[in-house]
C-alpha positions as CSV (number, residue, x, y, z in Angstrom):
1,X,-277.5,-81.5,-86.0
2,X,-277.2,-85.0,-86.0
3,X,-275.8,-87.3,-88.8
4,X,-274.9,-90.9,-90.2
5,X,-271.4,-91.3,-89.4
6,X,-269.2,-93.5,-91.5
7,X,-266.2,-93.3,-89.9
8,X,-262.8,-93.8,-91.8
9,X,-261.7,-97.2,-91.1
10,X,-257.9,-95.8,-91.3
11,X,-257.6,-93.7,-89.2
12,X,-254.9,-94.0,-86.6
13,X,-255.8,-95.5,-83.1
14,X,-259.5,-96.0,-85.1
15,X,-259.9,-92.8,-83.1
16,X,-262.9,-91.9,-85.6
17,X,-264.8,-94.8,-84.6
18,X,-264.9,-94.6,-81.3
19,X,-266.0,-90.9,-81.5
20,X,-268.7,-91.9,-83.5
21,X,-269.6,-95.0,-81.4
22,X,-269.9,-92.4,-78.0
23,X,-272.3,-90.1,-80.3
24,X,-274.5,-93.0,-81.4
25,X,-274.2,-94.9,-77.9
26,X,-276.2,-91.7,-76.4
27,X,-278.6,-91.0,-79.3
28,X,-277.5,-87.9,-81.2
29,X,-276.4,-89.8,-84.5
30,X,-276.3,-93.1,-86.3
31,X,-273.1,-95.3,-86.7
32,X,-272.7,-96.9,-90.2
33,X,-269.2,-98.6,-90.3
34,X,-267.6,-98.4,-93.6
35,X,-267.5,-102.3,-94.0
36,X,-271.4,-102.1,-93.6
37,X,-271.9,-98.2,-95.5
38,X,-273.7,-99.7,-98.8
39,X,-276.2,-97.3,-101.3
40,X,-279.0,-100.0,-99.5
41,X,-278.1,-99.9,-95.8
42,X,-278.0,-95.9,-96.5
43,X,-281.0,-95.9,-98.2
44,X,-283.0,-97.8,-95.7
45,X,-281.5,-95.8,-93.1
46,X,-282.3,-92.7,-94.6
47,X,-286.1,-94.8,-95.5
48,X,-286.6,-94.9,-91.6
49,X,-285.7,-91.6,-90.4
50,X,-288.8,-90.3,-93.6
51,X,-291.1,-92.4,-91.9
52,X,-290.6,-91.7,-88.4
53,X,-288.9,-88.0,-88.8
54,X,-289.8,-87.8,-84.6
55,X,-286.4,-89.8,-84.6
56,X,-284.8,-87.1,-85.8
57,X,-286.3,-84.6,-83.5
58,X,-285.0,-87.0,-80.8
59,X,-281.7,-87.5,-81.9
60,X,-281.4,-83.3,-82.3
61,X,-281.9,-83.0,-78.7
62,X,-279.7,-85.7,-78.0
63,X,-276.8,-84.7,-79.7
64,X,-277.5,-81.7,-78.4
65,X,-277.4,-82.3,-74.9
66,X,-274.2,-84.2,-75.7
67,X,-272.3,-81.1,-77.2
68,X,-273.0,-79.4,-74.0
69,X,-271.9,-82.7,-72.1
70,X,-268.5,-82.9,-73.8
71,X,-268.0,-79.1,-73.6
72,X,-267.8,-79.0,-70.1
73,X,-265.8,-81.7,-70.0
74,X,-263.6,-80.5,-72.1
75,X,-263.6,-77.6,-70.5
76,X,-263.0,-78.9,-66.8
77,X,-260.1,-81.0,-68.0
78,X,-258.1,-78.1,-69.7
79,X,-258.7,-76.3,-66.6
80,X,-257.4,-79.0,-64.4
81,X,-253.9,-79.4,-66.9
82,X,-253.0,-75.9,-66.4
């Protein structure tokens, strides 16, 4: 399912961020940085999505297609550190 990410600005090595950024980058979510995450950058975000909902259809089978992506990448580098 996809989602608005707000990642936490705190977080060590910004790691949150930059998981959030490679989401958004290939479709399957939208990035709202907590400096920008406002009730009206939300709300006309969320505004957009109700009047084009075939964004959200698109962004389903993106972040879709992703999960399966990093799965197998995940799952080829485990196998290659054993």
């Amino acid at each position: 399912v996809p989602g608005v990410l707000v990642p936490y600005p705190y977080a060590v090595d910004n790691h949150q961020f930059y998981n959030a950024q490679e989401i958004a980058k290939h479709g399957g979510s939208w990035l709202l940085p907590h400096q920008n995450f406002t009730p009206r950058a939300l709300t006309l975000l969320v505004k957009d999505l109700m009047e084009a909902p075939q964004k959200l259809l698109y962004a389903s089978e993106r972040f879709r297609a992703l999960d399966k992506k990093m799965s197998i990448k995940s799952l080829a580098q485990q196998l290659l550190t054993v």
